[in-house]
PDB file of N, CA, C and O in Angstrom:
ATOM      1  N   UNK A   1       0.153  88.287  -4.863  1.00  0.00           N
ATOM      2  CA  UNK A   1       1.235  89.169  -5.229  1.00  0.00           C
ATOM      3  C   UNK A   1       2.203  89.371  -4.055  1.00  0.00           C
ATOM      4  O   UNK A   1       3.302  89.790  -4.420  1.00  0.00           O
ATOM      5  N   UNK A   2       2.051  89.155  -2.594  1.00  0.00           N
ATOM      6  CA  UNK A   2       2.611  89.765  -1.482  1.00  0.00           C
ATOM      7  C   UNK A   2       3.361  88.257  -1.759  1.00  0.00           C
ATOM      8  O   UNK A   2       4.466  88.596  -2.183  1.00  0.00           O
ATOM      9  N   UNK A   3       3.334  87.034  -1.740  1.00  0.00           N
ATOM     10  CA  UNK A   3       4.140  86.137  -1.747  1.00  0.00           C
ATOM     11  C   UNK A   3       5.482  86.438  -2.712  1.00  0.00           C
ATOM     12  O   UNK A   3       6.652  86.369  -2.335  1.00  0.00           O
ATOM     13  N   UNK A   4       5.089  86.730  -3.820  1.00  0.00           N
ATOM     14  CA  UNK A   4       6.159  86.925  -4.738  1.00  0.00           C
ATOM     15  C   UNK A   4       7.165  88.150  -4.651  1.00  0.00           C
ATOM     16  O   UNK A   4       8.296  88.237  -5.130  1.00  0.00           O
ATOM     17  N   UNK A   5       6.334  89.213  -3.797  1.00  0.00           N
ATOM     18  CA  UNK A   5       7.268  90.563  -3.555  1.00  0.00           C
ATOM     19  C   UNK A   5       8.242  89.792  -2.312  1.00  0.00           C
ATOM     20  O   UNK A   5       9.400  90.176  -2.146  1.00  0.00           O
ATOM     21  N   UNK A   6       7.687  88.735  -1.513  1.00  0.00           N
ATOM     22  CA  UNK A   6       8.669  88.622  -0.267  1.00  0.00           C
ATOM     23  C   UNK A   6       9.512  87.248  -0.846  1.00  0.00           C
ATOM     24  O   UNK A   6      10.266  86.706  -0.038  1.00  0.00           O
ATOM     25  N   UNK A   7       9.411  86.691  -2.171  1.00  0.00           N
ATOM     26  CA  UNK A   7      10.570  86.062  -2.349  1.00  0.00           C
ATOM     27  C   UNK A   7      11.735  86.988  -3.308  1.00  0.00           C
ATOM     28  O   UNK A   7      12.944  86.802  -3.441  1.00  0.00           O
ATOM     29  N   UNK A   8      11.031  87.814  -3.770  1.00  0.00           N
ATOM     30  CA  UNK A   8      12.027  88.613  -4.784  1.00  0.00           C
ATOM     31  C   UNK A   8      13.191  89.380  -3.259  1.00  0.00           C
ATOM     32  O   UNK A   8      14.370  89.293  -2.919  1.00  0.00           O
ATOM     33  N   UNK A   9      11.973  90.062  -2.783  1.00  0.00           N
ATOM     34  CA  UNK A   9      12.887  90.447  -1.698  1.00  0.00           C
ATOM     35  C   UNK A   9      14.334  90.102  -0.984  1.00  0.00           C
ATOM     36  O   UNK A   9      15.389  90.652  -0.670  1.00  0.00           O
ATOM     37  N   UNK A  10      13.525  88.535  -0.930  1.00  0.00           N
ATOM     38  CA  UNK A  10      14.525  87.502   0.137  1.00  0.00           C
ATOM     39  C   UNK A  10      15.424  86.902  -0.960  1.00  0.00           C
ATOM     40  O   UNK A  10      16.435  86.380  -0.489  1.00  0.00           O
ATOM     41  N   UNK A  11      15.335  86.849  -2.090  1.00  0.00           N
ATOM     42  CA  UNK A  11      16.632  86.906  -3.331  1.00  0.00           C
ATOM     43  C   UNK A  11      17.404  87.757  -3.588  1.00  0.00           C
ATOM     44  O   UNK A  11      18.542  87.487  -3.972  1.00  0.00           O
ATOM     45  N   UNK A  12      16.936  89.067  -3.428  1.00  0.00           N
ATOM     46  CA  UNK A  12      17.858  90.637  -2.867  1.00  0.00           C
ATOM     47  C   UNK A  12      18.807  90.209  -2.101  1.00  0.00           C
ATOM     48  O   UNK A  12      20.023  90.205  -2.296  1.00  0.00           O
ATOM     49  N   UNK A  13      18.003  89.735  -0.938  1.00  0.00           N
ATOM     50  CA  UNK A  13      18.807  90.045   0.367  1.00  0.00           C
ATOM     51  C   UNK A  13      20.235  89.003   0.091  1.00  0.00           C
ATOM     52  O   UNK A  13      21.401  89.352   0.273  1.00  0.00           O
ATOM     53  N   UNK A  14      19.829  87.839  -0.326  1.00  0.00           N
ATOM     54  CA  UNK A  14      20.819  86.452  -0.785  1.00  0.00           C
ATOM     55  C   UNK A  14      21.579  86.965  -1.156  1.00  0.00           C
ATOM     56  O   UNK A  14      22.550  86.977  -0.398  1.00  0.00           O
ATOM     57  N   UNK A  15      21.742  87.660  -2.352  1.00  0.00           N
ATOM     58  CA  UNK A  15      22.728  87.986  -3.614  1.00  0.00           C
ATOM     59  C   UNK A  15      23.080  89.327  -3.000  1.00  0.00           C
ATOM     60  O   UNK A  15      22.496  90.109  -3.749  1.00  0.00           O
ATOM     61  N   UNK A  16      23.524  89.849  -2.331  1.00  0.00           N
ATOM     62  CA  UNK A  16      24.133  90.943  -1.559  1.00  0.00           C
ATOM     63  C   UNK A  16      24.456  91.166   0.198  1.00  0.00           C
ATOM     64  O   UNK A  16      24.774  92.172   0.833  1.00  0.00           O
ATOM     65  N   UNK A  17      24.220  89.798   0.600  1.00  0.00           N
ATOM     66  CA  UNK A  17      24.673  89.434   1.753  1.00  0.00           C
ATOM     67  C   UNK A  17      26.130  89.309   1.808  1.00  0.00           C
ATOM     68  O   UNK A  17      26.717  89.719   2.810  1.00  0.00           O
ATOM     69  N   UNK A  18      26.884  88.696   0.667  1.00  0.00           N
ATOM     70  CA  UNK A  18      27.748  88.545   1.371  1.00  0.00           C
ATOM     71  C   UNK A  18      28.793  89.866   1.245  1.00  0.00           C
ATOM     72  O   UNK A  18      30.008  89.779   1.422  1.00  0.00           O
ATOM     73  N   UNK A  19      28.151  90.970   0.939  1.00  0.00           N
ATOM     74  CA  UNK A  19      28.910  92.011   0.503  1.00  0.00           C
ATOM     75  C   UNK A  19      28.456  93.209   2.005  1.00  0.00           C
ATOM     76  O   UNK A  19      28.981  94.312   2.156  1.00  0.00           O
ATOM     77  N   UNK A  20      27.593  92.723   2.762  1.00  0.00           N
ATOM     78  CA  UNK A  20      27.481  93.479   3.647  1.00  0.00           C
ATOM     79  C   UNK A  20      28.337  93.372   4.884  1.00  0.00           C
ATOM     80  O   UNK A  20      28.329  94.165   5.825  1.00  0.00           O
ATOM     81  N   UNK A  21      29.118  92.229   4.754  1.00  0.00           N
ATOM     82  CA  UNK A  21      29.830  92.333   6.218  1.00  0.00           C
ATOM     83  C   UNK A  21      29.551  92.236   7.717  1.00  0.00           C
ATOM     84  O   UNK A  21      29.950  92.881   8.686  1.00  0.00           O
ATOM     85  N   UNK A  22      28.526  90.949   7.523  1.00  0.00           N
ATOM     86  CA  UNK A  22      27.739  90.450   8.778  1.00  0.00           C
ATOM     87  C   UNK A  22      29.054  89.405   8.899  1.00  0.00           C
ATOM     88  O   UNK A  22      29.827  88.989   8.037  1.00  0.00           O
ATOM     89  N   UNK A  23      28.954  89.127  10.575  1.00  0.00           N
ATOM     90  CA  UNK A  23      29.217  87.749  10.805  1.00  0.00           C
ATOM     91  C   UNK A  23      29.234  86.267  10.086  1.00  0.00           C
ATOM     92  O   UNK A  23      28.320  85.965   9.320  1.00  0.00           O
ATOM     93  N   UNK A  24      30.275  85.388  10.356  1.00  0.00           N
ATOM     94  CA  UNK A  24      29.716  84.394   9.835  1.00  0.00           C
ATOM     95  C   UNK A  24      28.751  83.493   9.834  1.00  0.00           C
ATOM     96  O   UNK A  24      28.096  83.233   8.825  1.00  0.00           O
ATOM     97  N   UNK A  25      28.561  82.877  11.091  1.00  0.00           N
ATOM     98  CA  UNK A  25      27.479  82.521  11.882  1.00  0.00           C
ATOM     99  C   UNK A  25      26.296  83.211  11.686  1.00  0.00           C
ATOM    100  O   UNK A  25      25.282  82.513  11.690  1.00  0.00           O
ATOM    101  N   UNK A  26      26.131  84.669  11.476  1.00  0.00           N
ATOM    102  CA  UNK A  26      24.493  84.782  10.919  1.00  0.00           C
ATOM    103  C   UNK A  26      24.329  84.579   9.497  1.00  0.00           C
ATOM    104  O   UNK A  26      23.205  84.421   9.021  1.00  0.00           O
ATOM    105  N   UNK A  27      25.675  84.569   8.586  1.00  0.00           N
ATOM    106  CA  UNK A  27      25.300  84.824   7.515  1.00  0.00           C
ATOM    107  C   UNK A  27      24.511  83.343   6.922  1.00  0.00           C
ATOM    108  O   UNK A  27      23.508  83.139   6.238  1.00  0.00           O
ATOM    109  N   UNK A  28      25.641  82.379   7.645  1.00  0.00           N
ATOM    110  CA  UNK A  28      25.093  80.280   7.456  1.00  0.00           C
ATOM    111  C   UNK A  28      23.327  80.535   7.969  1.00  0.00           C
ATOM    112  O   UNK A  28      22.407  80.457   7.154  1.00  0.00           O
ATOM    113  N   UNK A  29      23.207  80.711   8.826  1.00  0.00           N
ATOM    114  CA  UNK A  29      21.747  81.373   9.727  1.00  0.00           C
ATOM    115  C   UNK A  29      20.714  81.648   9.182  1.00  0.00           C
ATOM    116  O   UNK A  29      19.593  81.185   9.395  1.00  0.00           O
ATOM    117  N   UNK A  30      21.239  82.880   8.013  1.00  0.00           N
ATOM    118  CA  UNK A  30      20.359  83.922   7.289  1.00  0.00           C
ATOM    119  C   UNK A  30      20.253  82.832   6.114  1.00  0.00           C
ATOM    120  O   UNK A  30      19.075  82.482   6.197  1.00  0.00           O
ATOM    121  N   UNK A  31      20.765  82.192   5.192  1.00  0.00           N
ATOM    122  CA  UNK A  31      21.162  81.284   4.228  1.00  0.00           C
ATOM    123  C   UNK A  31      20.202  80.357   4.210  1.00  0.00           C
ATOM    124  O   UNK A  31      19.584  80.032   3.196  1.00  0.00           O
ATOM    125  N   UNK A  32      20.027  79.863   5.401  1.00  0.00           N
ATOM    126  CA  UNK A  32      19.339  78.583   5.611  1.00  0.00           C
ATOM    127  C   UNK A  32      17.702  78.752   5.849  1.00  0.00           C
ATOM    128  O   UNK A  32      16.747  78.088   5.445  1.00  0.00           O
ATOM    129  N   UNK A  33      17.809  79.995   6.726  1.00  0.00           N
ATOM    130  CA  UNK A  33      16.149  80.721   6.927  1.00  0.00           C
ATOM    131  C   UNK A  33      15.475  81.100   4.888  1.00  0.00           C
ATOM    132  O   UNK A  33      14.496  80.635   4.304  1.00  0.00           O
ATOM    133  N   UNK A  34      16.277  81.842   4.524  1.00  0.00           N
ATOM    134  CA  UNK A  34      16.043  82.266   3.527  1.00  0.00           C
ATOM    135  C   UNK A  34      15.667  81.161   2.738  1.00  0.00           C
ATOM    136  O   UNK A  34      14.487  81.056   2.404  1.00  0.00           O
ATOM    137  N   UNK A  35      16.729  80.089   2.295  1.00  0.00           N
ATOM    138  CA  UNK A  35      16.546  78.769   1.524  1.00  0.00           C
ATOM    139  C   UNK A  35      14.995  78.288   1.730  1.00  0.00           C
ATOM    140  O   UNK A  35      13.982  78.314   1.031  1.00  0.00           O
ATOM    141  N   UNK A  36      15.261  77.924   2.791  1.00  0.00           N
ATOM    142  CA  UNK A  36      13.755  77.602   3.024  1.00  0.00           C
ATOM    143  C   UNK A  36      12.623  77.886   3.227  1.00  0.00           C
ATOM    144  O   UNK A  36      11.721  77.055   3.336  1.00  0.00           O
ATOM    145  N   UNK A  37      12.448  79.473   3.337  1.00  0.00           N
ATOM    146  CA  UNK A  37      11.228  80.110   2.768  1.00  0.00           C
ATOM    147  C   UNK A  37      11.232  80.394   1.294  1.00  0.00           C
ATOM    148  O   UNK A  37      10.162  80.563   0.710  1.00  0.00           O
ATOM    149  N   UNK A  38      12.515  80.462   0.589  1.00  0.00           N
ATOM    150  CA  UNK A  38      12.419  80.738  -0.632  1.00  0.00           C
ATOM    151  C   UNK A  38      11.756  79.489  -1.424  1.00  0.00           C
ATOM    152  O   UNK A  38      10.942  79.588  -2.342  1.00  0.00           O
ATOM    153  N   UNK A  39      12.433  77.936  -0.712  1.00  0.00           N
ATOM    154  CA  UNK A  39      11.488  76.989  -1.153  1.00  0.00           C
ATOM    155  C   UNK A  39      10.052  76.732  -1.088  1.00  0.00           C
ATOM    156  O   UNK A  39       9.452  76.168  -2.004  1.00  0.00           O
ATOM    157  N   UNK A  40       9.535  77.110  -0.091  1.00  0.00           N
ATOM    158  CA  UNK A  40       8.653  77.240   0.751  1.00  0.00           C
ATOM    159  C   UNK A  40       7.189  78.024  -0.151  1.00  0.00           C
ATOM    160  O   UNK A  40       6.095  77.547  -0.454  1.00  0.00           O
ATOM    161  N   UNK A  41       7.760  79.335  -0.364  1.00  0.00           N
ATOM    162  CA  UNK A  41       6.779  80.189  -1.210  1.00  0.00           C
ATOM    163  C   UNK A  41       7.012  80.019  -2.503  1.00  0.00           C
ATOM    164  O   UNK A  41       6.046  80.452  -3.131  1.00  0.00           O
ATOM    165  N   UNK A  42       8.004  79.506  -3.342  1.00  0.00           N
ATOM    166  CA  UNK A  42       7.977  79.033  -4.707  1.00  0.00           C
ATOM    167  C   UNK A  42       6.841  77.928  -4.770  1.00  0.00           C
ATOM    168  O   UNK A  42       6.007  78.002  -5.672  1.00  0.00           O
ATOM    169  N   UNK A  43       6.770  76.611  -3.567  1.00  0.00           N
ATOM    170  CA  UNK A  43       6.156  75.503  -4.340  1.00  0.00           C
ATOM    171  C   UNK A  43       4.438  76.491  -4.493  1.00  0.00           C
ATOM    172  O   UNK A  43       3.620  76.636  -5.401  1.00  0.00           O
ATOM    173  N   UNK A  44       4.559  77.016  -2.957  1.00  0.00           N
ATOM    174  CA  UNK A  44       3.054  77.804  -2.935  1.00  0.00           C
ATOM    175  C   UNK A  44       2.631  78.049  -3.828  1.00  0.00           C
ATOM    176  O   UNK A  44       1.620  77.462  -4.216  1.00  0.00           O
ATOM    177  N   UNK A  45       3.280  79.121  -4.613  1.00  0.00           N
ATOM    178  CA  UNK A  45       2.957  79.725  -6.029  1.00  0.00           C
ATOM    179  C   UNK A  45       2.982  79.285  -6.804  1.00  0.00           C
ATOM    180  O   UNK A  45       2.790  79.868  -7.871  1.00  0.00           O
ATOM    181  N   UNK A  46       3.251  77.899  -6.715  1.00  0.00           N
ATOM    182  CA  UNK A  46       2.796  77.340  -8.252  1.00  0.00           C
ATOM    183  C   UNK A  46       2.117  76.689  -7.578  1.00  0.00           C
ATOM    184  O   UNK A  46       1.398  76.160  -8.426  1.00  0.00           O
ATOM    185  N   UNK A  47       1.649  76.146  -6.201  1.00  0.00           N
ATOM    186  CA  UNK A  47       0.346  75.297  -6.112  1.00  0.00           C
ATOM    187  C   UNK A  47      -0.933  76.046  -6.626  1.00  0.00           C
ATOM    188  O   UNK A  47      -1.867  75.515  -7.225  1.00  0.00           O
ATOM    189  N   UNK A  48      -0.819  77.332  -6.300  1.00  0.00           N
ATOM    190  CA  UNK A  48      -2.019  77.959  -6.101  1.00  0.00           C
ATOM    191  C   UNK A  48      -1.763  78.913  -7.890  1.00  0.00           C
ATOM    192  O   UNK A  48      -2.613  79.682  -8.338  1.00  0.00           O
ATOM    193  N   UNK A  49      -0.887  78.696  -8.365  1.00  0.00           N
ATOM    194  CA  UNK A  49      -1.021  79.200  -9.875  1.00  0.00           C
ATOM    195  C   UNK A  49      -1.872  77.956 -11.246  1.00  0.00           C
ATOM    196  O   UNK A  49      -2.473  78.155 -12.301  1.00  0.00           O
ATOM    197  N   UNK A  50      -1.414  76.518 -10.339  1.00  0.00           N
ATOM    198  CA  UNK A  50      -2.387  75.740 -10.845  1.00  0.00           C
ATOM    199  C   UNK A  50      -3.169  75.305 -10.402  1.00  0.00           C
ATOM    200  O   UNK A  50      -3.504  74.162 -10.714  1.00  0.00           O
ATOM    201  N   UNK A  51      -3.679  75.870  -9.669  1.00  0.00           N
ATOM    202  CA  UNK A  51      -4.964  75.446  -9.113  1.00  0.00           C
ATOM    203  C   UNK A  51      -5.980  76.741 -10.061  1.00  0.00           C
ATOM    204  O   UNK A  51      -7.193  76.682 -10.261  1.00  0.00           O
ATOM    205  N   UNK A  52      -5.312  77.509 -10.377  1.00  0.00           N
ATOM    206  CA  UNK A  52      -6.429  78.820 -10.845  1.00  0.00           C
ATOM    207  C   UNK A  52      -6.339  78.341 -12.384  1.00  0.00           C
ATOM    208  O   UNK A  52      -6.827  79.184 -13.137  1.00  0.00           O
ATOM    209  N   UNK A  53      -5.872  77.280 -12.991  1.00  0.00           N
ATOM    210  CA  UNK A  53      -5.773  76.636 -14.100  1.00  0.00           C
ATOM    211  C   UNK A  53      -6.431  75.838 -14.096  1.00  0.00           C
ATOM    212  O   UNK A  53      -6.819  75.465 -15.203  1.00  0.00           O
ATOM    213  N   UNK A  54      -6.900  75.170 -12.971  1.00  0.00           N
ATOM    214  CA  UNK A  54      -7.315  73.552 -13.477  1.00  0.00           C
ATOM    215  C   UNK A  54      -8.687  74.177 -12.898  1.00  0.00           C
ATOM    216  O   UNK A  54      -9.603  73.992 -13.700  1.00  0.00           O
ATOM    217  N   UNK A  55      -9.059  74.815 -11.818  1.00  0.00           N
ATOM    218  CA  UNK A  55     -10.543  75.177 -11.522  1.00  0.00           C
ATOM    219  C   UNK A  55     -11.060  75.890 -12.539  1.00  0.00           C
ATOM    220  O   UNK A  55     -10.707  76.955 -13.045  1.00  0.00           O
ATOM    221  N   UNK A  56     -12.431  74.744 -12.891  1.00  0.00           N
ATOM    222  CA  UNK A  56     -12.962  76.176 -13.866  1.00  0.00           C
ATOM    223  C   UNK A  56     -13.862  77.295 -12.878  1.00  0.00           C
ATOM    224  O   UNK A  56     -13.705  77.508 -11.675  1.00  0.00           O
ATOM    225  N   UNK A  57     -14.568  77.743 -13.549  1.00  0.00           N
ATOM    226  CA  UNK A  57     -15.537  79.128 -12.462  1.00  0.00           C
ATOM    227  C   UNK A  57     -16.681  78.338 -12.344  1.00  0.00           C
ATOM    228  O   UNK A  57     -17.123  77.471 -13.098  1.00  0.00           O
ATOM    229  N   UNK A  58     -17.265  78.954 -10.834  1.00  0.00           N
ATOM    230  CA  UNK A  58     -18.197  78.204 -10.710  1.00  0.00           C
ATOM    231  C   UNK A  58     -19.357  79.448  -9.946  1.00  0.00           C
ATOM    232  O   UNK A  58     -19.111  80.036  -8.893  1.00  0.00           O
ATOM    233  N   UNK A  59     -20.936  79.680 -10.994  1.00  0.00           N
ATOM    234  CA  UNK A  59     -21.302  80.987 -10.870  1.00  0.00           C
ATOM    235  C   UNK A  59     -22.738  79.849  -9.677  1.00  0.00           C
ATOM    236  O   UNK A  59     -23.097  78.690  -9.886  1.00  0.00           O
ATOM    237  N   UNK A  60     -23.071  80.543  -8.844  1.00  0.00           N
ATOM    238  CA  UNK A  60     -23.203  80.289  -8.001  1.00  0.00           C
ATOM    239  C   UNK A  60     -25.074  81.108  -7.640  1.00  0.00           C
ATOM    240  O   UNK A  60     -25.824  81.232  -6.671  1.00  0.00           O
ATOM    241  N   UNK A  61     -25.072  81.391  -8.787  1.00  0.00           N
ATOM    242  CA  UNK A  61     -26.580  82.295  -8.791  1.00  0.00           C
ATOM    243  C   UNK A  61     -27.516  81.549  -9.838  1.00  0.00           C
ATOM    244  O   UNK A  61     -26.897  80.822 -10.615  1.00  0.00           O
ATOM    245  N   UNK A  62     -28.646  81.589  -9.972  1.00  0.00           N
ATOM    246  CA  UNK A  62     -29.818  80.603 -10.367  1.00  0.00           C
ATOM    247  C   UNK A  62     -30.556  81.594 -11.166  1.00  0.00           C
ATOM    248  O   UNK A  62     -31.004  82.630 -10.674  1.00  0.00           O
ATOM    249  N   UNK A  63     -30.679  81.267 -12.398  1.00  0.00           N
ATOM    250  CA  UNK A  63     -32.017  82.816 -13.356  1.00  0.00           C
ATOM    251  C   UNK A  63     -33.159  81.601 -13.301  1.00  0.00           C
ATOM    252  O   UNK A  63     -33.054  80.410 -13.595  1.00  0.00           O
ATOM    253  N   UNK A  64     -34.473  82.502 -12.727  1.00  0.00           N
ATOM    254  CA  UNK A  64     -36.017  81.700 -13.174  1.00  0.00           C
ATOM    255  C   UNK A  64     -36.077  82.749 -14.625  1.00  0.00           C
ATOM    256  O   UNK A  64     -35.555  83.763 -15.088  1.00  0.00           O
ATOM    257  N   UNK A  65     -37.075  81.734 -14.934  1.00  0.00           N
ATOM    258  CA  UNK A  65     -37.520  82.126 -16.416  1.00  0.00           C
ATOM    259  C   UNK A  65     -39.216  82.510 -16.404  1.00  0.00           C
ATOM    260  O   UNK A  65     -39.780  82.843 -17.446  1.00  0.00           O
TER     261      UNK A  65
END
């Protein structure tokens, strides 16, 4: 869940950057950092969303009879 709160976040920050009135130079800066964590934790989350798809469970305890 903490992956997905810090890309929603860092999509906030995108879509109202350019209304804050930073520099230009940080804003190209901020753009490019962002891009690529935003790529970054998208593929994550779907690596690890199918991976909890394709693993089945695996119970790990033994009953004697």
């Amino acid at each position: 869940m903490r992956k997905k709160t810090v890309a929603i976040t860092l999509s906030i920050f995108v879509a109202i950057m350019p209304f804050l009135g930073f520099p230009e130079d940080f804003k190209k800066a901020f753009y490019v950092v962002s891009g690529l964590l935003l790529s970054i934790l998208i593929e994550v989350i779907s690596i690890q969303s199918s991976n909890k798809i394709i693993r089945p469970e695996v119970n790990d305890f033994q009953v004697e009879n």
